[in-house]
Residue, then its C-alpha position, 0 to 999 in steps of 0.5 A: x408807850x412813852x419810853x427811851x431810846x440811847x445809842x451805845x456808841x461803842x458800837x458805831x462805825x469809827x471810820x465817820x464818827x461824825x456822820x454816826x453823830x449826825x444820822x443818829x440825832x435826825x433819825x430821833x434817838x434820845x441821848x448818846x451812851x458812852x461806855x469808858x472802859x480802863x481794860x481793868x475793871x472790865x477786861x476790855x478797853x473801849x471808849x476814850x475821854x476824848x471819844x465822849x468830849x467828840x460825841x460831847x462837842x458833837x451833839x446837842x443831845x445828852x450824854x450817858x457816860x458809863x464809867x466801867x473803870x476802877x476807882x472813877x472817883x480818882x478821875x471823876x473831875x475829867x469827865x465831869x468837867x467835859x460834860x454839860x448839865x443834866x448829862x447821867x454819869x453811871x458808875x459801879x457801886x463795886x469799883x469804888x471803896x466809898x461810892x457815895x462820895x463819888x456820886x455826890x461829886x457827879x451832883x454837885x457837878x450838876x449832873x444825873x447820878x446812876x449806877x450800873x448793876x451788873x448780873x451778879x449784884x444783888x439789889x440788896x447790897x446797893x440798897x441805900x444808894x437807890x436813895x441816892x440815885x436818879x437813874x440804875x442802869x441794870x446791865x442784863x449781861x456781863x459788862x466788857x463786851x458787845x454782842x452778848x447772851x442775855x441772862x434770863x435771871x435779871x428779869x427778877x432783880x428788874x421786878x424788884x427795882x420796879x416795885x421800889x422805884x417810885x418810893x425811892x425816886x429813880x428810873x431803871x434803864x435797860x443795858x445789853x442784848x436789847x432785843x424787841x421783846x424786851x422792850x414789849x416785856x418792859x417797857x410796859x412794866x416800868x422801865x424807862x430806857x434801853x441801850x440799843x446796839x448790835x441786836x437792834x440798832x447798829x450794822x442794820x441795812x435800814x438806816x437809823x431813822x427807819x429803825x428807831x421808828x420801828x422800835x417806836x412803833x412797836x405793837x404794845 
C-alpha cells in the first residue's frame, strides 16, 4: 500500500530543532508539515516564517505549508519566496475574500496548490476550487490545536471527495488525530497522506525511524 507520511512539526521538540530535522529525514518520513497560525484565524499561535524558512534550509525534502491565517494573500510573496519547487501551500478557502487569486499566485510561484477543509466546511461550497487544486487537506478536527478528538462526521465528506477526485485531479491528505485505524480505513480507499503527530508519531519512546516502519508496515 503506497501511501504518504508528513510530519507536523508544530509538534517536535524545539529544544533541538535541528536533530528533529535530522532524525525525521533518516527515519523515512516524506515530507515536513509547517502549521502558520496568526492567533486570528485560529485562536493560537504556533509556527513562525522563519521556523518553515529553518526546517526549509534544513532538509531536502519538501514542505507542506499550512497557512491558518487571515487574509494569506496579504503575505503570500513571504512564504512563497522561501519555498523551492513543488513545495504544497494550504490555505482556507474561508480566510481569503478571493481565494482563487491567491492560489494561482502559489502556481505561478511554481508550487503544489491545496486547501484545507475544516470539519465544518462543506464540500459543496468549495466545489469549484476542487478545480483548481492539487491537493484538499481535510482537517478531521477543529484547526489551532494539537491533540485533539476526531469528529467521526468527516468520514463522509472524505467519501465524497473520493468519488470526485479522479475527475477533478486532486489527492486528499488526512490532518489531525491520525491514529493507525485511520490509515487501515483510508488508505485503502484513496487517501493519500496523513499528517502524523502526537497520536502516532511525536513523544514516542521508539525512535522516528522504528515507528515510521511500523506504520508502513501496517497489516492492510
Amino acid at each position: 500500500m503506497d501511501f504518504e507520511l508528513t510530519a507536523s512539526m508544530m509538534c517536535a521538540n524545539y529544544g533541538n530543532l535541528e536533530q528533529e530535522v535530522k532524525s525525521l529525514e533518516e527515519g523515512g518520513i516524506d515530507s515536513f508539515h509547517i502549521d502558520i497560525m496568526d492567533g486570528r484565524y485560529v485562536p493560537n499561535f504556533a509556527m513562525s516564517l522563519n521556523d518553515m524558512r529553518y526546517i526549509a534550509g534544513a532538509t531536502a525534502k519538501p514542505l507542506d505549508v499550512h497557512l491558518m491565517i487571515e487574509h494569506p494573500n496579504n503575505h503570500i510573496g513571504l512564504f512563497l519566496s522561501s519555498l523551492r519547487p513543488g513545495d504544497t501551500v494550504y490555505i482556507h478557502p474561508e480566510a481569503e475574500y478571493h481565494p482563487s487569486t491567491t492560489l494561482q499566485y502559489i502556481i505561478n510561484a511554481g508550487m503544489t496548490p491545496g486547501i484545507a477543509i475544516n470539519p465544518g466546511t462543506s464540500v459543496e461550497t468549495i466545489m469549484e476550487m476542487l478545480r483548481i487544486v492539487k491537493k484538499v487537506l481535510v482537517m478531521s478536527v477543529n484547526p489551532g490545536n494539537a491533540g485533539q478528538m476526531y469528529l467521526p462526521y468527516v468520514g463522509k465528506k472524505i467519501t465524497k471527495l473520493l468519488a470526485m477526485k479522479e475527475d477533478m485531479d486532486f489527492e486528499i491528505y488526512w490532518d489531525g488525530a491520525c491514529g493507525a485505524d485511520k490509515i487501515l480505513e483510508y488508505a485503502p480507499k484513496g487517501v493519500r497522506g496523513f499528517v502524523l503527530g502526537t497520536t502516532l508519531l511525536f513523544g514516542k519512546e521508539k525512535s522516528y525511524a522504528e515507528t515510521l516502519e511500523n506504520i508502513r508496515q501496517l497489516k492492510f
